[in-house]
Residue, then its C-alpha position, 0 to 999 in steps of 0.5 A: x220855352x223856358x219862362x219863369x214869371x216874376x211880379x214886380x214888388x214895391x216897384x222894383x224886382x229883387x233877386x230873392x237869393x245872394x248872386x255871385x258874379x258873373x251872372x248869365x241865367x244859366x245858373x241853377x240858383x238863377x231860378x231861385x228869384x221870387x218876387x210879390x205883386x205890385x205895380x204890374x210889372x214883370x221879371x223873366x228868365x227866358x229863352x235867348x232868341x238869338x242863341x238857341x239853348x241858351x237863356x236871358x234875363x227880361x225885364x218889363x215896367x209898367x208904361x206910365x207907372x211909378x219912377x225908378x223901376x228897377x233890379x236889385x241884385x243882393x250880392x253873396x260876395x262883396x264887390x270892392x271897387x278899389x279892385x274891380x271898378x268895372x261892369x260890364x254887361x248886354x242889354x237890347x231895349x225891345x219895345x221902345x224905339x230910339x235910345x233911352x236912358x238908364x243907371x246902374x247904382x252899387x249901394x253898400x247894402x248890409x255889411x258893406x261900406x262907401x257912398x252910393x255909386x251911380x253911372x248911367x248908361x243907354x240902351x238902343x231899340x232892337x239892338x244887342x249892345x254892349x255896357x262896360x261902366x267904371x266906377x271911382x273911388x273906394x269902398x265895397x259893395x253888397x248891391x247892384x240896382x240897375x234903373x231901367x226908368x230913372x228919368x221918366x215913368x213913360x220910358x218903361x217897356x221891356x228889356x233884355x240883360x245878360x252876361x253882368x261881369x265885374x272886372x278891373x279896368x285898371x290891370x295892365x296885363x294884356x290879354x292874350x289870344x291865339x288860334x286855339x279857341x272854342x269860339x266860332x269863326x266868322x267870315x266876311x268878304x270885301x271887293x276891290x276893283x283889279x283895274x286901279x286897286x280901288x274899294x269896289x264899295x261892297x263887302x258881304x257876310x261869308x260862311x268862313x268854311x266857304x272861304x277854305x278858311x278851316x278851323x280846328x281847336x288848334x289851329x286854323x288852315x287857310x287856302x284861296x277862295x274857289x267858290x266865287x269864281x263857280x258860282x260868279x261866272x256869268x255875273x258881270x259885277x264879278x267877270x269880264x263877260x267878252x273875255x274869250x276866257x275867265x277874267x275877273x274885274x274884282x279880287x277880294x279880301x277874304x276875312x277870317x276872324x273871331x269877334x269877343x266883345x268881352x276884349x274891349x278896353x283891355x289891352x290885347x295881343x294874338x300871336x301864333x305860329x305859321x307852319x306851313x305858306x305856300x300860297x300862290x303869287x298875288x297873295x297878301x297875307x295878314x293876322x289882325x286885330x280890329x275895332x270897329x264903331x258900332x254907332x258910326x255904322x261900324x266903321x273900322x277904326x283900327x286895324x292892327x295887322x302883321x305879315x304872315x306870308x312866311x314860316x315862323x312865329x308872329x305877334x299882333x298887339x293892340x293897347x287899351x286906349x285903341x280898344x275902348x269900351x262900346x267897340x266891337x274887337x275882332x281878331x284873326x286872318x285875311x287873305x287878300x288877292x285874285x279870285x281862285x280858279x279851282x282847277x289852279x294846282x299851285x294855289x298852296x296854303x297857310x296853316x297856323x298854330x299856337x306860338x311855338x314854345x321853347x323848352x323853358x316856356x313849355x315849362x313855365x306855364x306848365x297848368x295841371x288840372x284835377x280833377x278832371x273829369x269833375x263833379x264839383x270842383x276844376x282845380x288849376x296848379x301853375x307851380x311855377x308862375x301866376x295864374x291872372x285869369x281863367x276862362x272857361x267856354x262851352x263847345x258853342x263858344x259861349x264864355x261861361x265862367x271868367x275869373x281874374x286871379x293872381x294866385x298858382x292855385x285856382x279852384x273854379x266850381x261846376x255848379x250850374x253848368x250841363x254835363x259835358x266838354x269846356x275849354x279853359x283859356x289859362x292866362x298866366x304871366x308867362x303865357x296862355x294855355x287851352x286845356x279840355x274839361x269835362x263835367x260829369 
């Protein structure tokens, strides 16, 4: 396991060496944090249990010890709230039980200027959560220190942090997603009865391949469920067991989906293109986008949808206000209907791309990128509109650089990131384009 140990000094750690954000401990100069000996506490870069080959960072205070242990996080490039008021980061409490409180201050640090800002924030025991914090006002900001015991000495125990983000919450862009993506799709069935219709009061995890839901980088193919009706037969939950021949009591909602918490409190639209829907009668259909409540059991408290059943382009849109902080946003396809015999010939499919483009389109968010392959610098040119943001994900679906822009010139280093493949999503006025990178 890669670990690297650091003691915490006059009660706080410090990272030795000006950080650039975002942060995820991935970078090279991540490693570069020193610290001295005091009050037993600690720092660690360590492995992410949750996400092999990938690391976090672990803070551990002194239970009993002095007030305000805390992170100081000297920043190379000064943060100006007037136009990046937000930030957004993960963080899972892993030693203390319940929910304990906390507080990220911005202080002006050496050449920066404004009055302190503080904004507190909570963690939960075991639990991976998700803080997005706004801050009001004006002034920039060359410190980010995040108190992880302002309240009460006793509260100190160990902590995990990751992925500490600046952004505005006050752009008015949405984003804009499709089905090409370098991100992994989830699957999740739910039950209903076929005699009234009603919620039959289950829903399970479901690998989305096992649902026929099959995804590529661009596009996505989906064809009714086969493997419940196999693998069900002699379940009387799922089939009549006196019928002379199979009969299903339940039918199913088969959700395919991307989940990109990083979505929440912006503006969002996905759209796409349907090429191909033959499927059989019975079957509904839907692109979605939801938000569901992690602190009330994760219920759905909003589900967008959009038909898909024909040929031709679609758009589902969702506002800011519906997709607050703290939600969990998920976006993508399901297929509502009966249970599929695997011998039924006349099943048929979905298949869905990237929103057809007219000529001028294709020509407005023409993105050229140099050089690529690149051993420093990915240069992005749209001569002909805006580049707002650009992202770029690792082959695991990891978003690994973000940046907001508003310029047709864009220069994004390599630094830190392994030799290999990306995927940059490219978020223009005009549109969205995923082009491949390769890092040599």
């Amino acid at each position: 396991m890669k670990k690297i140990t650091l003691l915490l000094a006059f009660l706080f750690v410090s990272f030795g060496y000006s950080q650039t954000l975002p942060i995820d401990f991935e970078e090279s100069d991540d490693s570069n944090i020193f610290a001295s000996v005091s009050d037993g506490g600690t720092f660690n870069i360590i492995d992410d249990a949750d996400n092999a080959g990938e690391s976090v960072g672990e803070f551990s205070g002194k239970v009993g010890g002095a007030l305000y242990d805390h992170i100081n996080v000297p920043l190379t490039t000064s943060l100006d709230i007037a136009a990046t008021n937000t930030i957004s980061f993960r963080v899972k409490q892993t030693t203390t039980e319940g929910t304990t409180s906390h507080l990220f201050k911005l202080q002006p640090g050496t050449g920066g200027n404004g009055e302190n800002k503080e904004v507190a924030f909570t963690t939960e025991y075991d639990v991976w959560k998700d803080v997005s914090l706004t801050y009001s006002g004006t002034g920039t900001y060359n410190e980010l220190i995040i108190f992880f015991d302002f309240n009460s000495a006793s509260v100190s125990g160990t902590y995990l942090i990751d992925d500490i983000v600046a952004s505005s919450g006050q752009t008015s862009s949405p984003n804009n997603v499709t089905v090409e993506s370098s991100q992994t799709w989830n699957g999740y069935v739910a039950a209903f009865n076929v005699s009234d219709d009603a919620y039959a009061g289950f829903g399970f995890s479901y690998p989305a391949a096992d649902l026929r839901a099959t995804a590529t980088t661009t596009s996505m193919t989906l064809e009714p469920n086969i493997a419940i009706w196999t693998a069900e037969a002699g379940n009387a939950a799922w089939f009549d067991q006196d019928a002379t021949e199979q009969t299903a009591v339940l039918y199913i909602e088969a959700n395919s989906y991307i989940e990109d918490n990083s979505l929440a409190g912006e503006a969002l639209t996905f759209s796409g293109n349907v090429s191909v829907s033959d499927l059989g009668s019975g079957y509904t259909p839907v692109a979605f986008i939801k938000a569901l409540d992690p602190n009330s059991g994760f219920a759905t408290v909003l589900n967008n949808t959009v038909s898909i059943s024909s040929t031709g382009d679609f758009t589902v849109s969702a506002t800011a206000a519906e997709l607050a902080a703290g939600y969990t946003i998920q976006y993508g396809f399901s297929v509502k209907g009966p249970l599929a015999d695997p011998t039924d010939t006349s099943l048929g499919s979905i298949v869905i791309g990237a929103e057809t483009l007219r000529v001028e389109d294709a020509n407005v968010i023409n993105v050229s990128v140099y050089p690529n392959p690149s051993s420093f610098d990915w240069n992005f040119r749209a001569p002909n509109t805006v580049i707002k943001s650009v992202e770029i994900f690792n082959l695991l679906g990891k978003r690994v650089v973000s940046q907001r822009n508003n310029s047709t010139d864009v220069a994004i280093s390599t630094q830190g990131l392994t030799n290999g493949i990306y995927i940059a999503r490219i978020t223009t006025e005009q549109g969205t384009k995923s082009v491949k990178l390769i890092k040599n």
